[in-house]
C-alpha positions in Angstrom: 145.3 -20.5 44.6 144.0 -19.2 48.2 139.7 -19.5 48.1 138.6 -18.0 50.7 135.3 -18.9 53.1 134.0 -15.7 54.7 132.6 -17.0 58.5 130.8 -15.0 60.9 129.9 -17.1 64.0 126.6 -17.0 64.9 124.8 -18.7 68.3 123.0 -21.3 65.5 124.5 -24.7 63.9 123.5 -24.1 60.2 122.1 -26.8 58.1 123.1 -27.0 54.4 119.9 -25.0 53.4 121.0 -21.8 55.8 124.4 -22.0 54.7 125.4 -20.3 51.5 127.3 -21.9 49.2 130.7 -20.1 47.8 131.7 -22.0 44.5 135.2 -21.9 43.1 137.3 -23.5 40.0 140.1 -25.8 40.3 142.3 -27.9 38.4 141.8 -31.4 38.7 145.2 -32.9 40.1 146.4 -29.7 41.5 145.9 -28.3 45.1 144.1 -25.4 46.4 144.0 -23.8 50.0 140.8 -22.8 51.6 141.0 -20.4 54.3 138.6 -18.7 56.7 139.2 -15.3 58.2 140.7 -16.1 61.9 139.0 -15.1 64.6 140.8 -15.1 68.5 139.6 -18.5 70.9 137.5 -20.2 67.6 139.0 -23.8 66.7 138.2 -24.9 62.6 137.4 -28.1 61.8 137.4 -29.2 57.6 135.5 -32.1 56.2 135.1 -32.7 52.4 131.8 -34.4 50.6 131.6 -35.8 47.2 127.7 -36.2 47.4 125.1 -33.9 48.9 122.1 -35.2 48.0 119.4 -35.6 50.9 122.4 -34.9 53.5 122.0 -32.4 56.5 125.6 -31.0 56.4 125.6 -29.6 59.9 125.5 -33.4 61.3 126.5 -35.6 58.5 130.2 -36.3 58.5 132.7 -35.9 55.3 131.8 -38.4 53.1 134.5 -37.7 50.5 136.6 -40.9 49.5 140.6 -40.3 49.7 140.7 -41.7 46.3 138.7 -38.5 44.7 139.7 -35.6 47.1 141.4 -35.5 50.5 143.4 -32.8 52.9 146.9 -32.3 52.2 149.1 -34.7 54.8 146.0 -35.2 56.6 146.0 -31.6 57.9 142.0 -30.8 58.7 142.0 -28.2 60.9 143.3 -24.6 62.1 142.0 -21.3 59.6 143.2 -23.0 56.3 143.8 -26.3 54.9 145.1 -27.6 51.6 142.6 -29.6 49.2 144.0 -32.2 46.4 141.4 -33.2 43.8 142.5 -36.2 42.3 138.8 -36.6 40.2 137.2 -34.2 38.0 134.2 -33.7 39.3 131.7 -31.5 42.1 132.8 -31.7 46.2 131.6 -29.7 48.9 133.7 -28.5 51.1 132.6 -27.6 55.0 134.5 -26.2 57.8 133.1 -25.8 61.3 133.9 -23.0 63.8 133.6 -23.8 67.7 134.2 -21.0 70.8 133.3 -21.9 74.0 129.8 -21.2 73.6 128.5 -23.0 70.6 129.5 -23.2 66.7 128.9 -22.7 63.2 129.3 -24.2 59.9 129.9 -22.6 56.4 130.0 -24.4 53.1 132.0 -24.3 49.7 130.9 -25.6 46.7 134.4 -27.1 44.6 134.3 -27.8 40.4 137.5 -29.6 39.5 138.1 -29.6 35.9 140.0 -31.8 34.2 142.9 -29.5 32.9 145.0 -29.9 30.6 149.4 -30.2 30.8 151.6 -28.3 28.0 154.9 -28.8 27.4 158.0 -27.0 25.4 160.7 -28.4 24.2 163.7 -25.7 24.8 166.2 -24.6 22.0 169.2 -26.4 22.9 172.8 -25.6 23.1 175.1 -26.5 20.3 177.4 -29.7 19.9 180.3 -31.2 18.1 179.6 -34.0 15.8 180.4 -36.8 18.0 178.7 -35.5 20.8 175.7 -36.1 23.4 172.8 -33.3 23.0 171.1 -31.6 26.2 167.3 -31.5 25.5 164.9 -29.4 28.0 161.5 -30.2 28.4 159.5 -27.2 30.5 155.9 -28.3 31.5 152.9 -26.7 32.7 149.5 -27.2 34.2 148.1 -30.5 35.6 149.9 -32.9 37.6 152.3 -35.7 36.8 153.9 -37.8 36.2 153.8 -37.3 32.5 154.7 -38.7 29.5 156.4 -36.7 26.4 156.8 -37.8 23.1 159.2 -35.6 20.7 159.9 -36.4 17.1 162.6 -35.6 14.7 159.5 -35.7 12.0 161.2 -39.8 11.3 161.7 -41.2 14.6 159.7 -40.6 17.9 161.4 -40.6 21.2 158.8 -41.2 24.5 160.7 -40.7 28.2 158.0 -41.7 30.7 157.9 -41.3 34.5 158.7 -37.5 34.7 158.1 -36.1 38.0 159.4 -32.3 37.8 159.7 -29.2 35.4 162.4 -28.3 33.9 163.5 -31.9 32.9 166.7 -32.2 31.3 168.2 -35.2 29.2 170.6 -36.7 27.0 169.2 -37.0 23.3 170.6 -40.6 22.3 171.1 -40.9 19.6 172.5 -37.2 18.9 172.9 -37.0 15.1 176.9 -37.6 14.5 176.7 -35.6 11.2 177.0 -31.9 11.1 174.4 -29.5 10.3 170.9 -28.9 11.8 168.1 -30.8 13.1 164.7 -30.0 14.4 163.2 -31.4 16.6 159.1 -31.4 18.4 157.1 -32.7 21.1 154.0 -34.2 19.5 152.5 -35.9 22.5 151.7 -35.3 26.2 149.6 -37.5 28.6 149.6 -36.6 32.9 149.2 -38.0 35.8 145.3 -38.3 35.4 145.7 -39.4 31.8 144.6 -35.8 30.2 145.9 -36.5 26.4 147.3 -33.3 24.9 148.6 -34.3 21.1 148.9 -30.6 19.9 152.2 -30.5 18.5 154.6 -27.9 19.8 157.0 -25.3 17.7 160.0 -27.3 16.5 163.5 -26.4 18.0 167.2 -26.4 16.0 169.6 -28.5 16.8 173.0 -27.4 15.6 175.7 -30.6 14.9 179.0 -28.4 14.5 182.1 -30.2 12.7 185.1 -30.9 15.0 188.1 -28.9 14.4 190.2 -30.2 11.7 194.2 -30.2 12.5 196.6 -29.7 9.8 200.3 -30.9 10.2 203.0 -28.8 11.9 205.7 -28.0 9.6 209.2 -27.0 10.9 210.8 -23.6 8.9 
């Protein structure tokens, strides 16, 4: 997601109530890049805030703790600038513009929402009866790691610690007997700790017999 903070410099340092704020929607967890349109011998500098109240923006340094939101690998400055909101919650977001004659500030106002993962669990291939099943887990939205819980509707299975989507594992222990099996995810918690216990569709796992030799008679 590119938001973008429309700057025109002007020969005034704005204070907070000159300078419009431009809201925008993001996903707690997830990054978004804020950008300004570029103009030739102008420098940018970001800072972020996670409280407003009684400040005069256009002198008060960022105030926003590391812990809630920070800049991607430290990067504040140049026309854009990645922002990771670790917190739901409201930040302000302020870059200023200096050219050899004076500067200018403009201000963004940033909602991070706490959203929510989703995962599928993907049809997998069949086997033999005596053989490991491949399971694929794709994920969505949010940030992890997570944890997935998937059920056979008797036993529930939890892998924890996943860092990327797809995920692939071995389902131990794959059923030995042929014939077919479903399977769902029923739980899945991120990185933040965002619960999502809506079950998904159940997959069919197919346990094929081995092949069955017979003897080799001589005519």
């Amino acid at each position: 997601m590119v938001l973008r903070l429309l700057l025109t410099l002007v020969a005034v340092v704005m204070a907070l109530a000159q300078a419009r704020a431009q809201a925008d929607t993001v996903c707690a967890g997830e990054t978004s890049i804020w950008a300004v349109e570029e103009a030739p011998g102008v420098s940018y500098y970001w800072e972020l805030y996670n409280d407003v109240e009684d400040l005069n923006l256009a002198v008060t340094p960022g105030n926003c703790p590391p812990a809630e939101a920070y800049f991607v690998d430290g990067i504040n400055t140049g026309d854009s600038v990645n922002v990771m909101c670790l917190a739901a919650g409201t930040y302000f977001i302020k870059v200023t513009a200096t050219d050899s004659c004076t500067n200018n500030i403009k201000v963004g106002k940033i909602v991070a929402l706490p959203c929510m993962s989703e995962a599928v669990l993907l049809e997998p291939a069949p086997v033999c009866a005596g053989d490991t099943a491949l399971f694929t887990f794709e994920i969505t939205g949010g940030v992890g790691p997570w944890s997935v819980t998937y059920t056979d509707g008797t036993i529930e299975w939890t892998i924890d610690g996943i860092l990327a989507s797809p995920y692939t594992f071995q389902h131990i222990p794959t059923p030995t007997v042929p014939g077919t099996y479903q399977y769902w995810i029923t739980r899945l918690v991120n990185g933040i700790g965002i619960v999502n216990d809506t079950p998904s569709d159940p997959v069919t796992l197919i346990v094929k017999p081995k092949p069955v030799t017979s003897p080799i008679f001589r005519y």
